[in-house]
N, C-alpha and C positions, 0 to 999 in steps of 0.2 A: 500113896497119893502125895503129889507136892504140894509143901503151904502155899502161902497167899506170897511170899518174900522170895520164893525160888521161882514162882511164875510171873513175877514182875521182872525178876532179875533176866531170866528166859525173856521176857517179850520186849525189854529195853536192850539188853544186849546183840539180840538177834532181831533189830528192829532196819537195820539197814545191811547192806552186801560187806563194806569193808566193815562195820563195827563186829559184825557175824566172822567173820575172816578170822579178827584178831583176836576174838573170842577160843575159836578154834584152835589155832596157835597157842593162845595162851594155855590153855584145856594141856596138850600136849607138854609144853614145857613144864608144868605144874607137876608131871607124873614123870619128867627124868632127872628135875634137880634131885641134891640131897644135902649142898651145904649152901645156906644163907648168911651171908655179912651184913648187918643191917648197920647205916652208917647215919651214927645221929640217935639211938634207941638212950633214950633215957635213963636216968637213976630214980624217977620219979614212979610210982607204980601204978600213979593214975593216969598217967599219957599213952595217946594212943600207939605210940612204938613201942612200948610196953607190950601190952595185950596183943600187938601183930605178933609181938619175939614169941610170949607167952603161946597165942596159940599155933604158931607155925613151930615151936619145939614139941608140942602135943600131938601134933599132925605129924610126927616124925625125920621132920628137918634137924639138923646140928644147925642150930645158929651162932653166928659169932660175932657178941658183940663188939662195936668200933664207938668209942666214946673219950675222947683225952683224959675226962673228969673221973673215972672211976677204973676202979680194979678188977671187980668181977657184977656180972649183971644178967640176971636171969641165971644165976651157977653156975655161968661161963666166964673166963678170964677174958677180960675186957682188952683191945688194943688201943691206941691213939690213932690211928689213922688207918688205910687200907695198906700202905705198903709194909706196916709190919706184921702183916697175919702171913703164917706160915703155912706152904699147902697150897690146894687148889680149893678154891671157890663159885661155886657152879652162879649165883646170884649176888649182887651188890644190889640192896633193897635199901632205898637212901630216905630220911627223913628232917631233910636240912630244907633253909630257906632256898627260892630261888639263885639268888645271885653267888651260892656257894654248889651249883651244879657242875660249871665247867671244871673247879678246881676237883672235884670228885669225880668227874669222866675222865679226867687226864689221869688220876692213881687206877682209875676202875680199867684203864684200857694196858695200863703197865702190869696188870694184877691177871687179866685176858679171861675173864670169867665169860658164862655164856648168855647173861641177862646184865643189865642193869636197868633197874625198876626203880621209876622214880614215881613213889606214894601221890594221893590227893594232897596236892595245894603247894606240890611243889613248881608249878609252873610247867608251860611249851617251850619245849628247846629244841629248834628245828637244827641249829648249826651241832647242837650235840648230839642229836641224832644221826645223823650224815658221820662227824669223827666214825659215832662207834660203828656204824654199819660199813665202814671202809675197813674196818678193826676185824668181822665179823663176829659183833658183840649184836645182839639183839638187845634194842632197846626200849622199853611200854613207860607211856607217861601218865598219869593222872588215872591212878587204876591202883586200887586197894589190892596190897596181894593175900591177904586175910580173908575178904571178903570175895575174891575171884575161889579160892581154894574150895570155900563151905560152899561154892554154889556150882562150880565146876568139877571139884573132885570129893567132898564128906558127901553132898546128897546123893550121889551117883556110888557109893562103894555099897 
């Protein structure tokens, strides 16, 4: 039986045609990524990019953190920005202020992952959306990947 939080989440999500869509999609993407770079994840253990990294390494993801300020974060060795992670990275999951998206779309589109996921409250970026889709970067805005995961893919396993 679904709680009261997975049937809200269902009837807001699937309340219109295109938000239902992206839903969809997202559902999908959720079950072929396997490496997360979250750029911007804190050294603090109380912020919410914390608890994303936290529970998306628990849910089976390799994250990797991207933070100037530290060396390792979540047990992972930390990088300074996107261009120095080595390897391929299926998601760039970003947690900066707005006005620091385009500078992060330009390393996220040199780097050619298959998402970049920009968390709640980092703003609408129509011209950054457009770069990455000419890129064929799939880009979601304003959309928890934490809380798409426990409602699209833990309640459903």
């Amino acid at each position: 039986m679904k709680n009261t939080f997975t049937n809200w989440y269902d009837k807001k999500m699937r309340s219109d045609h295109a938000l239902s869509e992206e839903t969809d999609r997202i559902q999908q993407l959720l079950t072929k990524i396997e490496t997360v770079a979250i750029v911007g994840i804190s050294r603090n253990r109380h912020k919410d990019s914390r608890y994303v990294g936290r529970y998306l390494q628990n849910a089976g993801y390799k994250v990797i953190p991207v933070n100037p300020n530290a060396d390792e974060i979540l047990g992972e060795p930390t990088y300074p920005d996107l261009r120095s992670i080595p390897g391929k990275v299926d998601v760039v999951n970003v947690f900066l202020p707005p006005e620091w998206i385009p500078e992060v779309v330009d390393q996220s589109i040199q780097l050619q992952p298959n998402v970049i996921w920009l968390q709640l409250g980092t703003g609408n970026h129509p011209d950054q959306v457009k770069r990455a889709q000419k890129e064929n970067i799939t880009m979601i805005q304003n959309r928890c990947m934490k809380v798409d995961h426990q409602f699209l893919i833990r309640d459903h396993q």
